[in-house]
C-alpha positions in Angstrom: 306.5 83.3 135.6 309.2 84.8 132.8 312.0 82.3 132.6 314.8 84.2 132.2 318.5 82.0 131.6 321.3 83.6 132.6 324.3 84.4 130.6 327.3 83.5 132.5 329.5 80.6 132.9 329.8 78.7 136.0 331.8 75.4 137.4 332.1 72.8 139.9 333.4 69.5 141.2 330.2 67.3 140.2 331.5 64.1 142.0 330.8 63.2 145.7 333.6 65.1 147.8 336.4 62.5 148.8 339.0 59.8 146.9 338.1 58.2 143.6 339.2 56.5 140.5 337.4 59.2 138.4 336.3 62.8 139.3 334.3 65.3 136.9 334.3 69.3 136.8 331.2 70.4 135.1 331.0 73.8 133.3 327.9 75.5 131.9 327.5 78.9 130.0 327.7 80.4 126.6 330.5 79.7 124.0 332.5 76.4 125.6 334.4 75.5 122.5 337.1 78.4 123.3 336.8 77.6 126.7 337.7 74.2 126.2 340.7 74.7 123.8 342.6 77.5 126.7 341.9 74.9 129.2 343.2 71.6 126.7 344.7 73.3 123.6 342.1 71.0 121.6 338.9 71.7 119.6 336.3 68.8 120.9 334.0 67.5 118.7 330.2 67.4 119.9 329.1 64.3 122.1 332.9 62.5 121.6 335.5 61.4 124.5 338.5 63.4 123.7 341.9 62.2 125.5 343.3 65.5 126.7 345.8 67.5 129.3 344.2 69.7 131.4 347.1 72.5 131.6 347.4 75.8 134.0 347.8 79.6 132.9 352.0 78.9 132.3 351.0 75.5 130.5 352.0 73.1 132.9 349.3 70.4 133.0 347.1 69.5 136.0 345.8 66.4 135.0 345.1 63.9 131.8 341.7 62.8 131.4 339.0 62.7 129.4 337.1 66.1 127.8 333.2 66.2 126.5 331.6 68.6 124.9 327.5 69.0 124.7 327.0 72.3 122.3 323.5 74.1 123.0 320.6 72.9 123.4 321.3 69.4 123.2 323.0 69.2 126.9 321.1 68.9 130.2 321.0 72.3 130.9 319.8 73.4 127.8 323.5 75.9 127.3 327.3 74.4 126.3 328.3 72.0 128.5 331.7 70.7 129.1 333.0 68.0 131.1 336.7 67.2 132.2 336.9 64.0 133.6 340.2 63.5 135.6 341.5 61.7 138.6 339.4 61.7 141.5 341.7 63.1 144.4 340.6 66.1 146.0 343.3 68.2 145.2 343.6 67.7 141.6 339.7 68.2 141.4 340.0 71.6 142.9 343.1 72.3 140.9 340.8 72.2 137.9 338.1 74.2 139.6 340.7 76.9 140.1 341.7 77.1 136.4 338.2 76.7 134.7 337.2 79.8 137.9 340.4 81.7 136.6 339.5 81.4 132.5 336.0 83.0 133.9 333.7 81.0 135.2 332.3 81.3 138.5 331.6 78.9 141.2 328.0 77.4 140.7 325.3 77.4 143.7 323.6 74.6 144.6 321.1 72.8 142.4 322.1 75.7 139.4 322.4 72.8 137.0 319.3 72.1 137.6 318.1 74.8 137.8 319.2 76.2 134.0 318.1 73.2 132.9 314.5 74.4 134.6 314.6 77.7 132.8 315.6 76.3 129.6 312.9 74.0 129.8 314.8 71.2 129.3 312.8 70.0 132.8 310.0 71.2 134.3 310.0 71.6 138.1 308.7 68.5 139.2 311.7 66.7 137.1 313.9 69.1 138.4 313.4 67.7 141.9 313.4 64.9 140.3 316.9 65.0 140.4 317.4 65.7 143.7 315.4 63.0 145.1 316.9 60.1 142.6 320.2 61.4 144.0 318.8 61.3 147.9 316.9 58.2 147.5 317.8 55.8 150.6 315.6 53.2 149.0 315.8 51.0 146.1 312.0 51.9 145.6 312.5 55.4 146.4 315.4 55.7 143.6 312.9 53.6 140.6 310.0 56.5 142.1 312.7 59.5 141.6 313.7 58.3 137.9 309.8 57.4 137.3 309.4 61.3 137.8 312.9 62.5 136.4 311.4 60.9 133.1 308.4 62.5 133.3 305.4 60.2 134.4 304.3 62.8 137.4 304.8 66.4 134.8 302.3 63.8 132.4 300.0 63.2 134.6 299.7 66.6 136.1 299.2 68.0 132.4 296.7 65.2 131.3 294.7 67.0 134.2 295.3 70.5 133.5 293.9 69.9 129.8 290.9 68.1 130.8 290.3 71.4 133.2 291.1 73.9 130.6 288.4 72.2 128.5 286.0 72.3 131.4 286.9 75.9 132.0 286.2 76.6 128.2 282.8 74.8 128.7 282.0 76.7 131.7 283.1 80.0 130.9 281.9 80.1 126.9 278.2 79.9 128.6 278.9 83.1 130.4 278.1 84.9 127.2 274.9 82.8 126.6 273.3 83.5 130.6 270.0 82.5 129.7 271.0 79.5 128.2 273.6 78.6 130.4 272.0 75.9 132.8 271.2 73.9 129.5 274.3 73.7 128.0 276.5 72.7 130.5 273.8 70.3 131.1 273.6 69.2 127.7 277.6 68.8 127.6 278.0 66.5 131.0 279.9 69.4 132.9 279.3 67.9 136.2 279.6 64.3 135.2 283.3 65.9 133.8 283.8 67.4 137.3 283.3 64.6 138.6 285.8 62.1 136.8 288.1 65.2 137.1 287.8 64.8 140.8 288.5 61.4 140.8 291.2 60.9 139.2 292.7 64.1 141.1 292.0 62.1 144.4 293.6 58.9 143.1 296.7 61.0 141.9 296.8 62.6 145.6 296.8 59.1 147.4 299.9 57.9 144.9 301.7 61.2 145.6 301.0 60.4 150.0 302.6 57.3 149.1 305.8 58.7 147.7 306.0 60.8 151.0 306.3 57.6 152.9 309.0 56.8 150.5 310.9 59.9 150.7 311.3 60.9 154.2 310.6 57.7 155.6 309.1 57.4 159.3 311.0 58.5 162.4 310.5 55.4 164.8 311.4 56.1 168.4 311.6 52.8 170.7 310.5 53.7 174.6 309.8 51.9 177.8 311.4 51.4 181.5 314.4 49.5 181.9 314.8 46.3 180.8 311.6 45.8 178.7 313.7 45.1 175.6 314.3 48.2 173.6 317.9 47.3 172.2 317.1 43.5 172.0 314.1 45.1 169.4 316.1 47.8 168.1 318.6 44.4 167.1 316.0 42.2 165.9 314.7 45.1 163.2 318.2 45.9 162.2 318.8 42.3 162.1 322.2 43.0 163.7 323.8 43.2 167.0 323.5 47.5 167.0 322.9 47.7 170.8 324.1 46.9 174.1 321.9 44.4 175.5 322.3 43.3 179.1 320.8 42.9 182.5 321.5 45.9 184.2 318.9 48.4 184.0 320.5 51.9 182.8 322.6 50.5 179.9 321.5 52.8 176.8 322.6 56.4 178.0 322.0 57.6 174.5 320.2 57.3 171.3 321.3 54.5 168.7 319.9 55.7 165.9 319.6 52.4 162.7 318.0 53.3 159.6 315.8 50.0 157.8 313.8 48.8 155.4 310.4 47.3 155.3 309.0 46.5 151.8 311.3 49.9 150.7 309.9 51.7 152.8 313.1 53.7 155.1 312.5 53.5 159.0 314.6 55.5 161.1 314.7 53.5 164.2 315.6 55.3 167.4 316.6 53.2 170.8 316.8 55.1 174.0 317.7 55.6 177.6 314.9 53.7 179.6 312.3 56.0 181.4 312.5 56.2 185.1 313.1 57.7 188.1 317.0 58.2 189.2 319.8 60.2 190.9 322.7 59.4 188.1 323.1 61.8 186.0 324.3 60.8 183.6 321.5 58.6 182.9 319.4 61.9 183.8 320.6 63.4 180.7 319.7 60.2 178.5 316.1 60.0 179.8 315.9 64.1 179.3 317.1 63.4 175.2 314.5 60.1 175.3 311.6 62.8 175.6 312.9 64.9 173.2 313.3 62.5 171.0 309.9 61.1 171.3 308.3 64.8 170.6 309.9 64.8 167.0 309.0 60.8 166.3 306.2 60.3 164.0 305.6 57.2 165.7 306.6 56.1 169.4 307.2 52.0 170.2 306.2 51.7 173.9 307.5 48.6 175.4 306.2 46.7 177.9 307.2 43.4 179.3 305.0 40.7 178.8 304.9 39.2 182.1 303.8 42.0 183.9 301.8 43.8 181.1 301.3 47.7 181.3 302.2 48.6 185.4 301.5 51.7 186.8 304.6 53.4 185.3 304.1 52.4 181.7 300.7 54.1 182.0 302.6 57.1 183.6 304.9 57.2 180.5 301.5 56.7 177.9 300.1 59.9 179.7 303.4 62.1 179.4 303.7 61.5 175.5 302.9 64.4 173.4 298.9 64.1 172.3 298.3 62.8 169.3 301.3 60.9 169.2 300.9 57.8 167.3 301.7 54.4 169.6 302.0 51.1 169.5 302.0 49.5 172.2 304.8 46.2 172.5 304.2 43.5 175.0 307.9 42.0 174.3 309.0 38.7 175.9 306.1 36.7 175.1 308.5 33.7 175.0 309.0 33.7 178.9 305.7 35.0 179.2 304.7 31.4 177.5 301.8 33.3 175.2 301.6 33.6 171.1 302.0 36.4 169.0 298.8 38.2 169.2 297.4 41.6 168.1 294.8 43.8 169.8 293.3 47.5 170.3 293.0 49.1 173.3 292.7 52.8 174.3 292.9 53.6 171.0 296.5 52.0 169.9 297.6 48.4 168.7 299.3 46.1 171.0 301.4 43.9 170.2 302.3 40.9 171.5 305.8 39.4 170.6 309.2 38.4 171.2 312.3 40.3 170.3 314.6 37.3 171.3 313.0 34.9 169.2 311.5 36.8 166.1 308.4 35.9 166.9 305.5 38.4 166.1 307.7 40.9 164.8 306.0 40.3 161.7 303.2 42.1 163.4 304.7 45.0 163.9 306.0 45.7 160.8 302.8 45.1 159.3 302.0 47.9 162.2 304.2 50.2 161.0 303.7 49.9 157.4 299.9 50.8 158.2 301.2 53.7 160.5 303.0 54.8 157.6 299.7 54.6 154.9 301.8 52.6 153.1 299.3 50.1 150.7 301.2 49.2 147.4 304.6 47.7 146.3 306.0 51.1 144.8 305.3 50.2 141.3 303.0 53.5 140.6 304.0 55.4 143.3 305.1 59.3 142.8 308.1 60.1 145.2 306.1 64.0 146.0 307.0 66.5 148.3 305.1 68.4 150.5 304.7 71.3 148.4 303.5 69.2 145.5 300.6 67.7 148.2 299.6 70.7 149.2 299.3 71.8 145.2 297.0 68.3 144.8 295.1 69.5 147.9 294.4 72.9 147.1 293.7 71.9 143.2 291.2 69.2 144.8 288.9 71.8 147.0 288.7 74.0 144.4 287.5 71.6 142.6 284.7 70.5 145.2 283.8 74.6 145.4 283.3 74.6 141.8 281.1 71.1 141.8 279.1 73.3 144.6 278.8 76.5 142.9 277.9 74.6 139.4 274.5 77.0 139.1 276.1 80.2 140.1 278.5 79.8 136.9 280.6 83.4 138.0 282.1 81.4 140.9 282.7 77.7 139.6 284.7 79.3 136.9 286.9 81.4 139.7 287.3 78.0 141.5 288.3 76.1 138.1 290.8 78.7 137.5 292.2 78.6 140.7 292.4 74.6 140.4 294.6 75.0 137.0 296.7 77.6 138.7 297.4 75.1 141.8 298.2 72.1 139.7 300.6 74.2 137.8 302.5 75.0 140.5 303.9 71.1 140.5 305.5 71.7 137.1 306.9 74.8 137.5 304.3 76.9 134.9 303.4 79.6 138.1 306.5 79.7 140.3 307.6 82.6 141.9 311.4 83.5 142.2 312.0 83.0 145.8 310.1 79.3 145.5 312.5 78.6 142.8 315.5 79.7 145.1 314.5 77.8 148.2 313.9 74.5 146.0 317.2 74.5 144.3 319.7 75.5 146.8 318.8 72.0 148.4 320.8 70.4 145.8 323.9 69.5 146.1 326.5 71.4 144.3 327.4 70.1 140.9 323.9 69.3 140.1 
């Protein structure tokens, strides 16, 4: 792909939208220093705080703040970059918008920060979203995973790879002029043995990237039952807060309570709703009819059963109506009036657990449940916060890859499959992009950035 940078200047509030103590317009293009001295009558010095008055076009002044100035290419988006640091209200924020937009600048898109720092290459793609995800992160392992990758670790990795399969492509190919003698040189030269490691070490780069999904998105958690089985007494106990309405009267929770958690960094997205049954209110009707669509977009459902009783009749009919191949575990809650221990078991194909929301016993157990749900194994520490594009890069790099390992004696064909292996890994970092890739990535950053 031709990086092309564009040439024109453009501006926006930086900081979060709202009240603050500080607020920053950003400004990138060609040329800043006259910029700078229309909008503050001063010549800034490179990489120094300048104390300055912001003025309008009749040279009445908007704010006093601070000015910087980052010449080219020593900025982080590779052009002149200016900064004008003011107070953080609203209005005087987009009073300075209005005069760096009438001095010529335009309003930046989202994520075009980033993205002239992409085409400037003062980041490569996977940095870029980077960015994006340290700024998202909902996790304080999430946000060390982002700046892991905003600082390069994932782009070296990736490129250690690439140049171990440019060498094997070299190997491989360079016998194409020598057919008769081709069997024996990549013999003699340990090309499969090289395939092999290459494999490897794709495969252990693909489970740390399914780790960072976990990490990223999180999993959607969606608590179900019948009345009464202690949904919002467990939606509480993982929140570790009174969040829901707990009482005796079946019919309480009319709508979802949505609480967000953590578990070893990991972000749940815990979901309580209306219990499942049978009845002529309706406005309960239209809490159990938002319970099932909820449970169609969970990545895992909680079914909960009381523990005296165990799984009646209707909990069964509630297991048949889930979507199949839902994920389940199954929650025997109560086991405190029950009078049993905390115990874990498989049956039909999902855990059950036995526990008590009340008491906190066993809940252990299911967060150990969910964790393994999740394919979570590690603490973080060398996990890469990926996206789904960049798994299905590491997917399609690794069968292409097994191809070429199969095709090894018809040497025409492993080469195609090496080729198309380097072309998939360099997807992550941004070296084959196509435009409208590059579009959908960055307008899912915020503006400012």
């Amino acid at each position: 792909m031709e990086k092309r940078p564009p040439s024109d200047v453009i501006a926006a509030v930086a900081t979060a939208p709202g009240r603050g103590g500080i607020g920053v317009v950003r400004i990138s293009g060609p040329q800043l220093k006259a910029f700078a001295e229309q909008l503050s009558g001063k010549q800034p010095q490179p990489r120094l705080a300048t104390l300055a008055d912001f003025c309008g076009s009749a040279g009445q002044v908007i704010d006093q703040g601070l000015l910087l100035y980052f010449p080219a290419p020593h900025s982080f988006t590779g052009e002149d970059v200016l900064e004008l640091q003011g107070h953080g209200g609203p209005v005087v924020m987009q009073m300075l918008l209005t005069r760096c937009l009438e001095l010529g600048a335009r309003l930046a898109e989202p994520g075009e920060f980033s993205r002239r720092a992409f085409l400037n290459e003062k980041l490569d793609l996977a940095q870029a979203e980077a960015v994006a995800d340290l700024i998202d992160a909902s996790t304080t392992a999430a946000a060390r995973s982002a700046l892991r990758s905003l600082t390069g670790e994932f782009s070296r990795t990736v490129h250690g790879l690439v140049e171990r399969l440019i060498e094997l492509r070299i190997l491989v190919e360079a016998t194409l002029d020598f057919p008769d003698e081709e069997i024996d040189v990549l013999r003699d030269t340990d090309a499969a043995l090289r395939l092999v490691r290459l494999s490897h070490d794709l495969a252990e780069l693909r489970t740390r990237a399914k780790q960072g999904r976990v990490l990223r998105t999180g999993l959607s958690v969606v608590l179900a039952g019948l009345p009464n089985a202690g949904k919002s007494s467990l939606l509480n106990c993982l929140a570790g807060e009174e969040r829901a309405i707990v009482t005796d009267i079946a019919g309480t929770t009319r709508d979802a309570v949505r609480e967000t958690i953590q578990i070893e960094g990991i972000p749940l997205h815990i979901i309580d709703t209306a219990g499942l049954r049978e009845t002529d209110d309706a406005v309960e009707r239209i809490g159990i009819e938002r319970t099932w669509r909820e449970i169609e977009q969970a990545d895992v459902v909680v079914q909960i059963v009381d523990a005296r009783s165990g799984v009646t009749p209707a909990d069964k009919n509630i297991a048949l109506r889930l979507p199949l191949g839902e994920r389940r575990i199954v929650v025997h809650n109560k086991c405190d009036l029950a009078h049993r221990q905390q115990q874990r078991w498989e049956e039909d194909g999902s855990a059950h657990l036995l526990l008590s929301a009340k008491t906190g016993e066993g809940m252990v157990l299911l967060h150990d449940e969910l964790l393994r749900i999740a394919g979570w194994q590690g603490h973080g520490e060398d996990v890469i916060l990926a996206r789904e594009r960049h798994l299905s890069a590491l997917e399609d790099a690794q069968q292409r890859l097994a191809f070429a390992a199969a095709q090894l004696q018809q040497i025409e064909l492993s080469a195609e499959e090496l080729r198309l292996a380097q072309e998939a890994l360099s997807r992550i970092t941004g070296e084959f992009s196509a435009d409208d890739l590059l579009g959908e990535i960055f307008s899912r950053f915020c503006i400012g950035k």
